[in-house]
NUKEPA-683336 format. One record per residue (C-alpha): x, y, z; residue in one letter; chain; residue number from 0. Coordinates in Angstrom, 2 decimals. Layout:
% residues N
<px:X; py:Y; pz:Z; rest:A; kette:A; nr:NUM>
...
***
This chain:
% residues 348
<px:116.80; py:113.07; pz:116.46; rest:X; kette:A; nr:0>
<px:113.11; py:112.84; pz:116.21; rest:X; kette:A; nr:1>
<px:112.68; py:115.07; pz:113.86; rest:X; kette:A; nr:2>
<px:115.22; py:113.47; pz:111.71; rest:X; kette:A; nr:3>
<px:113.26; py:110.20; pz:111.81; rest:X; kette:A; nr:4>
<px:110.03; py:111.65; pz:111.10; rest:X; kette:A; nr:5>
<px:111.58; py:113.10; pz:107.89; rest:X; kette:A; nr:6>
<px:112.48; py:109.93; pz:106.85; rest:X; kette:A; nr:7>
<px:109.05; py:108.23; pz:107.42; rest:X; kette:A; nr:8>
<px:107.55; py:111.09; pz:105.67; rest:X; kette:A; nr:9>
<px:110.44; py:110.15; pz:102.85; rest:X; kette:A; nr:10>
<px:109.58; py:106.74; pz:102.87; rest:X; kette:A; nr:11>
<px:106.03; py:107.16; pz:102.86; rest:X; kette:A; nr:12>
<px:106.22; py:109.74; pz:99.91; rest:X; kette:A; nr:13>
<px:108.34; py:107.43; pz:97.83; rest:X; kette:A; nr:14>
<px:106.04; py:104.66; pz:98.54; rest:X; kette:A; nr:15>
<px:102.92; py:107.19; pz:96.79; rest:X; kette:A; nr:16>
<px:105.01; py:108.41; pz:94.12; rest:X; kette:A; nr:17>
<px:106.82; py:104.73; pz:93.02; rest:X; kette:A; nr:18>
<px:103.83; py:102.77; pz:93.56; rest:X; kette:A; nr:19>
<px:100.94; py:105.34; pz:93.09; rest:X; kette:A; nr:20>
<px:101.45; py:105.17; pz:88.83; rest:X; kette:A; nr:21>
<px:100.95; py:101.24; pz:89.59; rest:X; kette:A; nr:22>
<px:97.63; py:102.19; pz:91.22; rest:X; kette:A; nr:23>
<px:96.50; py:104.41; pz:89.04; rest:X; kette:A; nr:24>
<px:97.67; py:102.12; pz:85.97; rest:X; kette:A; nr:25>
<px:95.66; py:99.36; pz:87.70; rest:X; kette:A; nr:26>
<px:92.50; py:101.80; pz:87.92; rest:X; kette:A; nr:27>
<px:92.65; py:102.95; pz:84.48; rest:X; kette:A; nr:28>
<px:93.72; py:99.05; pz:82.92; rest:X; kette:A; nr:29>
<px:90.31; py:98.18; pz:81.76; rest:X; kette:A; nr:30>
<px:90.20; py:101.90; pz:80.09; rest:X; kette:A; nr:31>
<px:93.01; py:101.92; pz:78.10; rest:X; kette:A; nr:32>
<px:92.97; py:98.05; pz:77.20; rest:X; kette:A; nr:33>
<px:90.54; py:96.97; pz:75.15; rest:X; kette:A; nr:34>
<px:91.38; py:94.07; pz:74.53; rest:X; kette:A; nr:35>
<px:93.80; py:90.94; pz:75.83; rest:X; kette:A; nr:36>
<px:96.87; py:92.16; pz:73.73; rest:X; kette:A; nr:37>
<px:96.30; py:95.63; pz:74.74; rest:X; kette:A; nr:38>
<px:95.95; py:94.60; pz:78.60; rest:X; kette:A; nr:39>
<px:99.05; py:92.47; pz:78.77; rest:X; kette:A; nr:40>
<px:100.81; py:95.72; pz:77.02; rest:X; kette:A; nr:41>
<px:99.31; py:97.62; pz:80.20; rest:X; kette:A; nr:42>
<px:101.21; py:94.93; pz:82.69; rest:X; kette:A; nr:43>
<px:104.12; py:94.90; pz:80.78; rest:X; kette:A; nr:44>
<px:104.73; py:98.64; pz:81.16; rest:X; kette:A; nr:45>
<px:104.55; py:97.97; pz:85.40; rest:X; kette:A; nr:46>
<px:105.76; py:94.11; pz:85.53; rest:X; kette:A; nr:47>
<px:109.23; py:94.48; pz:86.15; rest:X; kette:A; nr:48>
<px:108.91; py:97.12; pz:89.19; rest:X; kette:A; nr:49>
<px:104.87; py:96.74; pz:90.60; rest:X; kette:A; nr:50>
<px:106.43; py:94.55; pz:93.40; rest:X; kette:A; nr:51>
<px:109.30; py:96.27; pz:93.91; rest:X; kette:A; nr:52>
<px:107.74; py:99.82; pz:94.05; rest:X; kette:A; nr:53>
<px:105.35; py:97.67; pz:96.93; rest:X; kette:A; nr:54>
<px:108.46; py:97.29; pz:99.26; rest:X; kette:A; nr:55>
<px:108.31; py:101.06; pz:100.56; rest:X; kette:A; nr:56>
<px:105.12; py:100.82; pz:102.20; rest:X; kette:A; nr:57>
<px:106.66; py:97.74; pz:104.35; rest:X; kette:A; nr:58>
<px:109.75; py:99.59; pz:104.71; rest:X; kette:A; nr:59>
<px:108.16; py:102.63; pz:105.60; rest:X; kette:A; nr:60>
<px:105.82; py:100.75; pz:108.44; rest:X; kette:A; nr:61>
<px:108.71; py:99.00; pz:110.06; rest:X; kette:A; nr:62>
<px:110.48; py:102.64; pz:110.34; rest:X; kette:A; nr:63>
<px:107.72; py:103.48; pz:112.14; rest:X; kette:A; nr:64>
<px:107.71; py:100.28; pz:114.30; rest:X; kette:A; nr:65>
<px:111.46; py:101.16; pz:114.87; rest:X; kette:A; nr:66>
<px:111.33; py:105.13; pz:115.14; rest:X; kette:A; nr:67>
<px:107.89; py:105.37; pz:116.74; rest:X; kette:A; nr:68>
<px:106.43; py:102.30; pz:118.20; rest:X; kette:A; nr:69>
<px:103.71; py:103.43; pz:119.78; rest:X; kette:A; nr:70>
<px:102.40; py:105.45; pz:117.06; rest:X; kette:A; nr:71>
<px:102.24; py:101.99; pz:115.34; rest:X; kette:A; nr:72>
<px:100.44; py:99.67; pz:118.12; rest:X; kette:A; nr:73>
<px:98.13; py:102.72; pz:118.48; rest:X; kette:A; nr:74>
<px:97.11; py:102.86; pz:114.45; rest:X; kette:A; nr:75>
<px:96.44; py:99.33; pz:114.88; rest:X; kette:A; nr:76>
<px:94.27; py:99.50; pz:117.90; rest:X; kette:A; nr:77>
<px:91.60; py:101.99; pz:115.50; rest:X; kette:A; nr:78>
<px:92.74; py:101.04; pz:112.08; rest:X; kette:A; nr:79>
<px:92.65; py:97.29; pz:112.61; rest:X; kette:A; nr:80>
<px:90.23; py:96.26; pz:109.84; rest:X; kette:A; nr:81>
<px:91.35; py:98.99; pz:107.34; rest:X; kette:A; nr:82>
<px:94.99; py:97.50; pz:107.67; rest:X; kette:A; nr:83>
<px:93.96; py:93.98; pz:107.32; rest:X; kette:A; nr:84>
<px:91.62; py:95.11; pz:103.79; rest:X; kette:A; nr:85>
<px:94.75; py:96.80; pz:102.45; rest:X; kette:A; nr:86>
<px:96.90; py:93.53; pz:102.89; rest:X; kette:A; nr:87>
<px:93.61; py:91.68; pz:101.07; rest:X; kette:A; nr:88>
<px:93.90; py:94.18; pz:98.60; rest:X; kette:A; nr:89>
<px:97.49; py:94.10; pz:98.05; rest:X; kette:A; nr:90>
<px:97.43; py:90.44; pz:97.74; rest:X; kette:A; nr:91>
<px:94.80; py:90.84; pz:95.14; rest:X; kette:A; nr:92>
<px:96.27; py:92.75; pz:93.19; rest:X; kette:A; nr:93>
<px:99.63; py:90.22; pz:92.80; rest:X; kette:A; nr:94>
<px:96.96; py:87.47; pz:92.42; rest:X; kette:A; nr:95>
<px:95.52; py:89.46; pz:89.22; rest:X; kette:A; nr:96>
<px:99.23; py:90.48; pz:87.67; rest:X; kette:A; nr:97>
<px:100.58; py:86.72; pz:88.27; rest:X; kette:A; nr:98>
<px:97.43; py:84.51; pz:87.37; rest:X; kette:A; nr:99>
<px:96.35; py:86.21; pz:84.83; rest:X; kette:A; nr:100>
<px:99.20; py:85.20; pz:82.62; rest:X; kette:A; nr:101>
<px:99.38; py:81.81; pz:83.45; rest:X; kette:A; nr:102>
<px:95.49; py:81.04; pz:82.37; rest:X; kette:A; nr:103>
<px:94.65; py:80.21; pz:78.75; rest:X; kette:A; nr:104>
<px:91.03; py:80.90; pz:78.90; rest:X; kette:A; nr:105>
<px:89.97; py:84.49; pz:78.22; rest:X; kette:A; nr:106>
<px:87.19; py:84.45; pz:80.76; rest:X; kette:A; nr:107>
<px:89.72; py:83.65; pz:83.29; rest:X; kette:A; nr:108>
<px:92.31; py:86.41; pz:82.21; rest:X; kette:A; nr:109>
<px:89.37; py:89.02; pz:82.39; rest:X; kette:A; nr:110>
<px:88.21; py:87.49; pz:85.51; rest:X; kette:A; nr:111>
<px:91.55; py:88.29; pz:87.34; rest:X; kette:A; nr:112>
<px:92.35; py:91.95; pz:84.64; rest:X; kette:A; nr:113>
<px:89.14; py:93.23; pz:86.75; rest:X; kette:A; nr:114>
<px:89.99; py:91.93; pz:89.87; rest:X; kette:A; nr:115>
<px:93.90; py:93.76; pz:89.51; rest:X; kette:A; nr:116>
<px:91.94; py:96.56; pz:88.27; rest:X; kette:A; nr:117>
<px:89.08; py:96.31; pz:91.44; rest:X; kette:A; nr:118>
<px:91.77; py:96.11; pz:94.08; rest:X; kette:A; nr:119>
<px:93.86; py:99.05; pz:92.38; rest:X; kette:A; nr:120>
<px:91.04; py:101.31; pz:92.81; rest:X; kette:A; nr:121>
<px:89.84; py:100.28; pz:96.53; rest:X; kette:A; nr:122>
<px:93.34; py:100.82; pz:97.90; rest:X; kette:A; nr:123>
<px:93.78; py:104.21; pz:96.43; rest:X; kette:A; nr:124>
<px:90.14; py:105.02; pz:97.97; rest:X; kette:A; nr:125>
<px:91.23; py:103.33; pz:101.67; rest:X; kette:A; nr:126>
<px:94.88; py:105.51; pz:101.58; rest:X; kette:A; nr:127>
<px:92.80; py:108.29; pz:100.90; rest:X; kette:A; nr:128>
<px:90.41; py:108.04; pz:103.64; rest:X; kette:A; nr:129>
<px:93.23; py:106.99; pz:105.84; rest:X; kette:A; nr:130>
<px:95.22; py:110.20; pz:104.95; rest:X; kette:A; nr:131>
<px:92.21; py:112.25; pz:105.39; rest:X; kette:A; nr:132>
<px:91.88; py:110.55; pz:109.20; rest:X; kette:A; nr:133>
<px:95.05; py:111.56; pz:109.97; rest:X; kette:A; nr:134>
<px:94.52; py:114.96; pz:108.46; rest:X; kette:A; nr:135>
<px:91.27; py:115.58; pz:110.28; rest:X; kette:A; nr:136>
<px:92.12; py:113.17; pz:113.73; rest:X; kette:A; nr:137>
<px:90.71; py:110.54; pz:115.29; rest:X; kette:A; nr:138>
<px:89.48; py:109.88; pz:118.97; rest:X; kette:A; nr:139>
<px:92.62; py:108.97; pz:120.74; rest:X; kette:A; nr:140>
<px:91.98; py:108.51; pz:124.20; rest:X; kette:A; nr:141>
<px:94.07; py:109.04; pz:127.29; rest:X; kette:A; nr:142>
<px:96.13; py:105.62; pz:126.97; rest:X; kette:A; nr:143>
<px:96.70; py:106.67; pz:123.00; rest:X; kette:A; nr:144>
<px:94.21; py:104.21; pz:121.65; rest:X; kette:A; nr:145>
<px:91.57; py:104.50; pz:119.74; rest:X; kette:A; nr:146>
<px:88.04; py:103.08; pz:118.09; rest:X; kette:A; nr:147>
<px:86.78; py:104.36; pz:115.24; rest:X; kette:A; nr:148>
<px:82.92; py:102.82; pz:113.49; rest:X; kette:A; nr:149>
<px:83.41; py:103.03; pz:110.07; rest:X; kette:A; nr:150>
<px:80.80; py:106.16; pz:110.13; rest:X; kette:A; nr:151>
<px:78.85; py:108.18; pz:112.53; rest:X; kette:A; nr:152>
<px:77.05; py:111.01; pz:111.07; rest:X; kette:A; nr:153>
<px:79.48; py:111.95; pz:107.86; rest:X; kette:A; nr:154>
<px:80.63; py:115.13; pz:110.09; rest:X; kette:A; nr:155>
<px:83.94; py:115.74; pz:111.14; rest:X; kette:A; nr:156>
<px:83.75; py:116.02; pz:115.18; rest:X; kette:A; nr:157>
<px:85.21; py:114.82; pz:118.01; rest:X; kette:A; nr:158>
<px:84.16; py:110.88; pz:118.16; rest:X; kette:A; nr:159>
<px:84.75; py:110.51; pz:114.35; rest:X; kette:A; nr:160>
<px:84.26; py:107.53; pz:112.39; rest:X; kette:A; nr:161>
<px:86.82; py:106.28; pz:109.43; rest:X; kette:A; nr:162>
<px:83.77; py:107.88; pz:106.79; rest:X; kette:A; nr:163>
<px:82.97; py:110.87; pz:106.51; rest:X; kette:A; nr:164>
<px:82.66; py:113.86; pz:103.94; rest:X; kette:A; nr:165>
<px:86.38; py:115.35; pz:104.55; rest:X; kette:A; nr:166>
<px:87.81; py:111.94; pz:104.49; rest:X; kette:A; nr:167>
<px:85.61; py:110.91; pz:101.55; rest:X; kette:A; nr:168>
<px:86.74; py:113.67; pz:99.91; rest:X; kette:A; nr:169>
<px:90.68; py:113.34; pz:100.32; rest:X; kette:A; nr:170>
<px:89.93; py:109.73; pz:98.81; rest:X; kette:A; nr:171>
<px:88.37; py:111.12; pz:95.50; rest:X; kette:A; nr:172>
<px:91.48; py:113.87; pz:95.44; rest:X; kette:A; nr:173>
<px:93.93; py:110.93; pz:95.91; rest:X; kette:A; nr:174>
<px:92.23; py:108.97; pz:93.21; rest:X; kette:A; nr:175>
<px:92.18; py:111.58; pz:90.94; rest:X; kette:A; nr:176>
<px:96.00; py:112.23; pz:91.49; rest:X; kette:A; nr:177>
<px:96.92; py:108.95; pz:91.21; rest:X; kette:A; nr:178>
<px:94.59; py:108.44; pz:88.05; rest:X; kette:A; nr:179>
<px:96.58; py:111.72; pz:86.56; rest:X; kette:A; nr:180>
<px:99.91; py:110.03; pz:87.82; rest:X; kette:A; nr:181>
<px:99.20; py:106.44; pz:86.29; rest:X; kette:A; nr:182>
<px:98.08; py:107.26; pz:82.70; rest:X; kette:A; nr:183>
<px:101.31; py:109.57; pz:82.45; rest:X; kette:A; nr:184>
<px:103.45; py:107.00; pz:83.15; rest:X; kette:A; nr:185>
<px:101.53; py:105.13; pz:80.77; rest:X; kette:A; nr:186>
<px:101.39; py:107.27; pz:78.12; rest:X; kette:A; nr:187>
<px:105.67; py:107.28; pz:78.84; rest:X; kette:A; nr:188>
<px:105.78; py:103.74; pz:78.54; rest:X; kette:A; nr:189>
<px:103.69; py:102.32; pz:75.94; rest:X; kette:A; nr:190>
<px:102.66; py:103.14; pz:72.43; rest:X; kette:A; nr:191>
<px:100.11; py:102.88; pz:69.64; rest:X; kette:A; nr:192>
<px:96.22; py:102.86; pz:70.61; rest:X; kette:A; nr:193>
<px:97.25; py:102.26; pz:74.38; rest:X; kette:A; nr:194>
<px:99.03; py:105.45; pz:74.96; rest:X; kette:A; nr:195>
<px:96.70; py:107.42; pz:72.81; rest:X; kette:A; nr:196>
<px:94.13; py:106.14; pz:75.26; rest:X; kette:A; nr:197>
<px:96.37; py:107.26; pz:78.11; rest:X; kette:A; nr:198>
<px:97.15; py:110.55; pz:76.91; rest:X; kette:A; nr:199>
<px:93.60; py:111.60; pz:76.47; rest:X; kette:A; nr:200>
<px:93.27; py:110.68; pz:79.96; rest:X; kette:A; nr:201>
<px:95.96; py:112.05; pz:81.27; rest:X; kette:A; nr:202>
<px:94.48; py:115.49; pz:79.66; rest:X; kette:A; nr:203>
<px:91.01; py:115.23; pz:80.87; rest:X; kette:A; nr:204>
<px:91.90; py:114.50; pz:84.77; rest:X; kette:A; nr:205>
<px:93.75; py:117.50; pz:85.25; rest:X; kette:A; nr:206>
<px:90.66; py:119.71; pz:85.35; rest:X; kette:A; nr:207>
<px:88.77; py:118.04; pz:88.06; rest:X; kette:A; nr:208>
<px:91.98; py:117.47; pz:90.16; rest:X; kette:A; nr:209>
<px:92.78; py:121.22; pz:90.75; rest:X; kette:A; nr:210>
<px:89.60; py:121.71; pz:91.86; rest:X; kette:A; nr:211>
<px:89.57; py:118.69; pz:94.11; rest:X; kette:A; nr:212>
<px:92.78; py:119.96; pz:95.22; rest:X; kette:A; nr:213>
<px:92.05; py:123.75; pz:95.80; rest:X; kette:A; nr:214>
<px:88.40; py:122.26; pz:97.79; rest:X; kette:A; nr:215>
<px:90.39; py:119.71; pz:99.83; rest:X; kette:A; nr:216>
<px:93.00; py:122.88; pz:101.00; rest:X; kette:A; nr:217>
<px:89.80; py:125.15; pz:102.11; rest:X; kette:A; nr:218>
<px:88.19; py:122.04; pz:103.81; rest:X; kette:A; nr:219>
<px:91.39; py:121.57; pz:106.06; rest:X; kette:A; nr:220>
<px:91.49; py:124.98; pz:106.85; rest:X; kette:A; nr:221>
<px:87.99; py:125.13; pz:108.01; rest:X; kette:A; nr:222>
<px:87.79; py:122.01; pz:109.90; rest:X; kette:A; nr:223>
<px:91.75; py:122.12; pz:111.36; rest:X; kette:A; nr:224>
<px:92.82; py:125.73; pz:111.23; rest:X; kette:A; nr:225>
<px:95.53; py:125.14; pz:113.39; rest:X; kette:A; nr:226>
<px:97.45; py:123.07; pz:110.37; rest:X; kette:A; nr:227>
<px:98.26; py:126.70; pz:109.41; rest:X; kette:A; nr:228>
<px:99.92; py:127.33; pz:112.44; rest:X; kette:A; nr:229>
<px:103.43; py:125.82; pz:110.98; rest:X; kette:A; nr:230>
<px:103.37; py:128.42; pz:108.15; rest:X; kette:A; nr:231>
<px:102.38; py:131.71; pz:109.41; rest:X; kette:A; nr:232>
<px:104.82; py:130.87; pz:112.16; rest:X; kette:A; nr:233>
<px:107.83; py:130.45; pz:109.13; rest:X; kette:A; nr:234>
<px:106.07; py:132.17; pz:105.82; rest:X; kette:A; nr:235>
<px:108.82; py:130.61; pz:103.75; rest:X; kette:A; nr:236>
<px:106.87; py:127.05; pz:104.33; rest:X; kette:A; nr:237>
<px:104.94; py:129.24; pz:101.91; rest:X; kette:A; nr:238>
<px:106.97; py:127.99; pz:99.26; rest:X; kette:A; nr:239>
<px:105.75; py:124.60; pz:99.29; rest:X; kette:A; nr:240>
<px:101.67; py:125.05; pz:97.88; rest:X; kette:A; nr:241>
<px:103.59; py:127.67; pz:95.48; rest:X; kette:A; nr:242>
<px:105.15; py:124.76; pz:94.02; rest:X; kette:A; nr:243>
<px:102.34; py:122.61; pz:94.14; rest:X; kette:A; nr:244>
<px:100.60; py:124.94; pz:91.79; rest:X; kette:A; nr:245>
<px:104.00; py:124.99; pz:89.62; rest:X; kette:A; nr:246>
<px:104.17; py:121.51; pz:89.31; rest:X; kette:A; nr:247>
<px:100.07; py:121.35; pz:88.13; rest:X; kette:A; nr:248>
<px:100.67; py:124.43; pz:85.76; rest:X; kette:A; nr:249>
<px:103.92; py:122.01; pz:84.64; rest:X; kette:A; nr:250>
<px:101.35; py:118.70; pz:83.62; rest:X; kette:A; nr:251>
<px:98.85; py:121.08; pz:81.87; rest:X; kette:A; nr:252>
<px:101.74; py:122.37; pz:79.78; rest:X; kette:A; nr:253>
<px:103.54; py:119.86; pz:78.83; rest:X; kette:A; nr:254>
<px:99.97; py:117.40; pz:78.46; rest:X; kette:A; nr:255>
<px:99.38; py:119.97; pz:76.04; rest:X; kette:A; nr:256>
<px:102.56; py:119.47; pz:74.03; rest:X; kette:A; nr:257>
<px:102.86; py:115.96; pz:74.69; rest:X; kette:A; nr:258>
<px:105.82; py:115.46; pz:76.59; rest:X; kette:A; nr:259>
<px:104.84; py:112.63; pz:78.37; rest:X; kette:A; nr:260>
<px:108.40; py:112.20; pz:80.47; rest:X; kette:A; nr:261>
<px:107.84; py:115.81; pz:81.54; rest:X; kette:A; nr:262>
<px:104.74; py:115.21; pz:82.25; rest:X; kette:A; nr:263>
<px:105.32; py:112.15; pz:84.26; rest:X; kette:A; nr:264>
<px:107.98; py:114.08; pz:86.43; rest:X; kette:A; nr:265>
<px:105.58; py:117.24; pz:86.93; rest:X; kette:A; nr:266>
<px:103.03; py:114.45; pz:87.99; rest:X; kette:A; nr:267>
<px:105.60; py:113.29; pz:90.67; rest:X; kette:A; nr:268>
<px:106.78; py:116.80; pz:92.40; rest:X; kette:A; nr:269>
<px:103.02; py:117.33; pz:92.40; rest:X; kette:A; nr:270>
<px:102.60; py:114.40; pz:94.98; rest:X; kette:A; nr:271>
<px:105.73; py:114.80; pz:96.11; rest:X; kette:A; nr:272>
<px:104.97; py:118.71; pz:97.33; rest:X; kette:A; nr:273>
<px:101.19; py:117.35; pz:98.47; rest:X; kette:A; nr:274>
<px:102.69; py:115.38; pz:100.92; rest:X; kette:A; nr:275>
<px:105.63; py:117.58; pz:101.82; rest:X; kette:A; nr:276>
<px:103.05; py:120.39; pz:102.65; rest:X; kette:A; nr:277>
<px:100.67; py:117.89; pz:104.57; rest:X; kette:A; nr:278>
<px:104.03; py:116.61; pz:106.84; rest:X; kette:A; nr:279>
<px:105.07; py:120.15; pz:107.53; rest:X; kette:A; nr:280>
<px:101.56; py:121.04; pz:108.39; rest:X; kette:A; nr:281>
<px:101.37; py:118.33; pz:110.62; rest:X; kette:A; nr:282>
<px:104.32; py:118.28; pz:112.56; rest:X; kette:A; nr:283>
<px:105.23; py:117.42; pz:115.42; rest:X; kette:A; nr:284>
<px:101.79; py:115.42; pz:115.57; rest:X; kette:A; nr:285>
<px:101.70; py:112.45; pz:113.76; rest:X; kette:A; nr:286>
<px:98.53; py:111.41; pz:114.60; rest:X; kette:A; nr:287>
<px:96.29; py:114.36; pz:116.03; rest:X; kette:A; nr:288>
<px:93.41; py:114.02; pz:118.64; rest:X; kette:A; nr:289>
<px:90.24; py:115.02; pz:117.76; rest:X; kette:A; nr:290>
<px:89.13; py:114.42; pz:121.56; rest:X; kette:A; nr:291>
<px:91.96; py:116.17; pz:122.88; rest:X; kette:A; nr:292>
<px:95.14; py:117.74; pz:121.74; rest:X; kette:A; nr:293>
<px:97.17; py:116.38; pz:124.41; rest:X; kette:A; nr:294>
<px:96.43; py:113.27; pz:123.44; rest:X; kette:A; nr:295>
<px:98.34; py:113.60; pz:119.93; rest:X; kette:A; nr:296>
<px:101.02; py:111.52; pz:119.23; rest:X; kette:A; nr:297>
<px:103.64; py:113.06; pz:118.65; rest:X; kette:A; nr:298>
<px:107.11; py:112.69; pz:117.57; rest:X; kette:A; nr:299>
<px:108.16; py:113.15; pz:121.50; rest:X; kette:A; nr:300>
<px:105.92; py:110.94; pz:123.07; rest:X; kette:A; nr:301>
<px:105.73; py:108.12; pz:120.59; rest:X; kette:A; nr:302>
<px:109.51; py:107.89; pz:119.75; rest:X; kette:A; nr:303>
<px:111.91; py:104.96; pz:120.80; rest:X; kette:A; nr:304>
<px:114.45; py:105.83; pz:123.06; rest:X; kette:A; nr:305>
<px:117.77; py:108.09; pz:121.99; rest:X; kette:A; nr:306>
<px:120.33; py:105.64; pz:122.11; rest:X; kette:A; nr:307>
<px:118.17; py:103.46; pz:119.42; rest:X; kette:A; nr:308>
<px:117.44; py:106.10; pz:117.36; rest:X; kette:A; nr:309>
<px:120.90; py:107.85; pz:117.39; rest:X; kette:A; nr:310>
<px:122.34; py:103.73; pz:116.16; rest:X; kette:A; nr:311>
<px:119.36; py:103.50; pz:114.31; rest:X; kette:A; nr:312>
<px:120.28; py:105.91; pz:111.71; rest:X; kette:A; nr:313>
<px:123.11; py:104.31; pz:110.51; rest:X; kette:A; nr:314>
<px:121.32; py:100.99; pz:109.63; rest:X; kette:A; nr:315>
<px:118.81; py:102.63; pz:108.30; rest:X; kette:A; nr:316>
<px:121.59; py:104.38; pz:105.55; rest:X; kette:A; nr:317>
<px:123.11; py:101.25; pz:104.97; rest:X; kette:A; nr:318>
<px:119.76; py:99.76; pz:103.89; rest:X; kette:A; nr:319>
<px:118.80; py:102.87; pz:102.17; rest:X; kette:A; nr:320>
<px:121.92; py:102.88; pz:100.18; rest:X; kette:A; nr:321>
<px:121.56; py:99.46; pz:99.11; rest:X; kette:A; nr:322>
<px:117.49; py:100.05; pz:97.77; rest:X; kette:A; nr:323>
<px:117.97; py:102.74; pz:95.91; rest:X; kette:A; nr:324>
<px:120.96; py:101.64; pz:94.36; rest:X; kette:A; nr:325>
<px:118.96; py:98.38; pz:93.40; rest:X; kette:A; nr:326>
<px:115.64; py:100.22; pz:92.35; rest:X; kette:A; nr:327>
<px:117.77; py:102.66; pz:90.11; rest:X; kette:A; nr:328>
<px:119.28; py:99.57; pz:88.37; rest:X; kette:A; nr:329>
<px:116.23; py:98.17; pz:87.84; rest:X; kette:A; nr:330>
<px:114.40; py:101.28; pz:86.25; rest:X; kette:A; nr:331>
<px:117.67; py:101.56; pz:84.57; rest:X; kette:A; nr:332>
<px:117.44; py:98.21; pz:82.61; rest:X; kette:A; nr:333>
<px:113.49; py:98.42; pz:82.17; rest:X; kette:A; nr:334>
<px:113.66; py:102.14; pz:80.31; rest:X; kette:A; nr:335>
<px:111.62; py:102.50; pz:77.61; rest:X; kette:A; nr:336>
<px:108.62; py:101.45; pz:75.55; rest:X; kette:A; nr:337>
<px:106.93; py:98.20; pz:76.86; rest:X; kette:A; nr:338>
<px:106.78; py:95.79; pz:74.42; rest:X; kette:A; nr:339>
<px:104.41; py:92.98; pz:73.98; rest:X; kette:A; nr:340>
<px:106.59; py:90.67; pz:72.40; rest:X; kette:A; nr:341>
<px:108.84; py:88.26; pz:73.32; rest:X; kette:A; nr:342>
<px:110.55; py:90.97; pz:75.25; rest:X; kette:A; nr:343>
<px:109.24; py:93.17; pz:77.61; rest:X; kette:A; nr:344>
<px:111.32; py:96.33; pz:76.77; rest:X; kette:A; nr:345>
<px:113.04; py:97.62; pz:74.16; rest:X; kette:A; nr:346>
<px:115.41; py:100.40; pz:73.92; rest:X; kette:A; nr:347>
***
C-alpha cells in the first residue's frame, strides 16, 4: 500500500508541474510577449479561467502527503521552513498581480502589478527547482529525521549541504527552461496575432538550450548520486522512460518546426511528465534521501501512516479524485480555444 500512495503523490505532484507549470512559464515570459496593456491582458486571458484552479494540486498534493506520509511532511518543514513560507508569498503574489491588475485604471499601476505576476512567476519556478534538486541530491537528515539546511555552504554538493548550490542551481535553470518551453506553447495554442507570433519564436529558440540543460543535469546526477541508477540496471525496461523523454523533445522540435502548436503543447507535457516519472522511479523507495546517512532516508516504510488509514484512505482519496478531474475537464472544456480580449474571454 505504500507504494500505491507514493504513486499517487508522484501523480499529484506531476499534474501540479504540468497544469500549473504553462501558468509559470506564461507568467515568466508575460512581459516578453506583451508589449503593451492590450497585449498583456490577452496574455491573462489565455490562463484566467484555470491559473487558480491548476494551483489546487500543489495543496492537494501536500495534504496527500500529510495523510500518506506524515512524517515526511513535519520533517520538510523542519529544513525547508523559510523556502515554504517564500513559495506561499510568492503564490499570493502572483493572485495579487492577475486580480489587481484589472481592477486599476492607471497604467503605472497595471504595470506595477504585470511585473510583479511576472517577478513571482519566475522566483517560484527557480525555488521548485532548487527544491527538486535538494531532494535529488539530499539533505542532512539527522537521526530523529530532521533537518537544517543554510541557504549555502560552499556551492558543493556534500554531506552538510545547504539549499544553494551548483547541482541545485542548476536543476532550477533546467526547470525554468522547461517551464519557459511549456508556457509559450500553450501560449502560442491559445492566443493569436502579434502575441502568439511572439510565443512561437520563443517556443523555438528554448528548445536548444533545454536539451542541453537536460542531458548536463542527467550526467550531474549520475556523478554526484550514482546510486539513482540502481532502480534501472536492476529492471532495464525502466530504460524506457529517458527513451521517451528524448521522444517527446524530438516531438516539440518537430512539430515547433511545422507549427502545430497543440502538438506541440502535448509533446511539451509528456516531456515533464516522463522528467518526473524517471526522477520518482529513480528515487524510490526514498523520498527524501540522506546525504549524512542513508539510513536516515525517509522512506516510503518509515514515513508512512499506519495500514488501516492508508488501506480506507484510498477510497476517499478516489472519490475526491473523481470529482476534480471531472470538474477541471469541464472547465478546460468550456474555456477551449483562442483567448479573446473582448468582451468575452473565449471564443470557439
Amino acid at each position: 500500500m505504500q507504494t500505491v500512495w507514493y504513486i499517487l503523490v508522484a501523480f499529484m505532484l506531476t499534474a501540479y508541474v504540468v497544469l500549473d507549470g504553462f501558468d509559470l512559464g506564461v507568467g515568466t515570459i508575460h512581459l516578453l510577449v506583451g508589449q503593451n496593456e492590450t497585449e498583456r491582458a490577452l496574455v491573462l486571458r489565455s490562463i484566467g479561467p484555470v491559473w487558480n484552479g491548476n494551483e489546487v494540486w500543489l495543496i492537494a498534493a501536500g495534504g496527500t502527503i500529510f495523510f500518506a506520509f506524515p512524517l515526511l511532511y513535519a520533517s520538510s518543514f523542519s529544513g525547508f521552513y523559510l523556502s515554504l513560507h517564500i513559495v506561499l508569498w510568492l503564490l499570493i503574489g502572483r493572485a495579487l498581480g492577475i486580480e489587481f491588475r484589472e481592477q486599476m485604471q492607471l497604467s503605472i499601476w497595471r504595470t506595477f502589478f504585470d511585473v510583479g505576476f511576472s517577478a513571482a512567476s519566475l522566483l517560484l519556478i527557480l525555488l521548485f527547482g532548487v527544491a527538486f534538486g535538494n531532494v535529488i541530491r539530499g539533505v542532512p537528515l539527522q537521526s530523529d529525521y530532521n533537518f537544517f539546511s543554510p541557504l549555502w555552504t560552499n556551492w558543493r554538493p556534500a554531506v552538510n549541504n545547504g539549499l544553494l548550490d551548483w547541482y541545485t542551481i542548476l536543476c532550477a535553470v533546467l526547470a525554468l527552461t522547461a517551464l519557459v518551453v511549456h508556457g509559450s506553447s500553450y501560449l502560442a495554442l491559445k492566443t493569436e496575432g502579434r502575441v502568439q507570433d511572439r510565443a512561437h519564436l520563443i517556443a523555438i529558440v528554448t528548445p536548444v538550450p533545454l536539451f542541453f540543460l537536460t542531458l548536463m543535469t542527467l550526467v550531474a546526477t549520475i556523478i554526484i548520486r550514482r546510486e539513482l541508477l540502481d532502480n534501472y540496471f536492476r529492471h532495464p525496461v525502466a530504460f524506457v522512460i529517458p527513451a521517451l523523454v528524448l521522444l517527446s523533445f524530438v516531438a516539440i522540435i518537430y512539430y515547433s518546426a511545422h507549427r502545430n502548436d497543440l502538438n506541440r503543447f502535448l509533446a511539451s507535457c509528456l516531456y515533464i511528465v516522463f522528467m518526473l516519472a524517471g526522477a520518482a522511479y529513480a528515487l524510490y523507495p526514498n523520498l527524501l534521501p540522506a546525504s549524512t546517512d542513508p539510513a536516515y532516508s525517509l522512506t516510503i516504510y518509515n514515513s508512512a501512516a499506519g495500514p488501516y488509514s492508508l488501506g480506507r484512505g484510498i477510497y476517499w482519496w478516489s472519490i475526491g479524485m473523481a470529482i476534480a478531474i471531472g470538474y477541471f475537464v469541464l472547465v478546460y472544456w468550456f474555456f477551449r480555444g483562442k483567448a479573446s480580449t473582448g468582451a468575452a474571454a473565449f471564443h470557439h
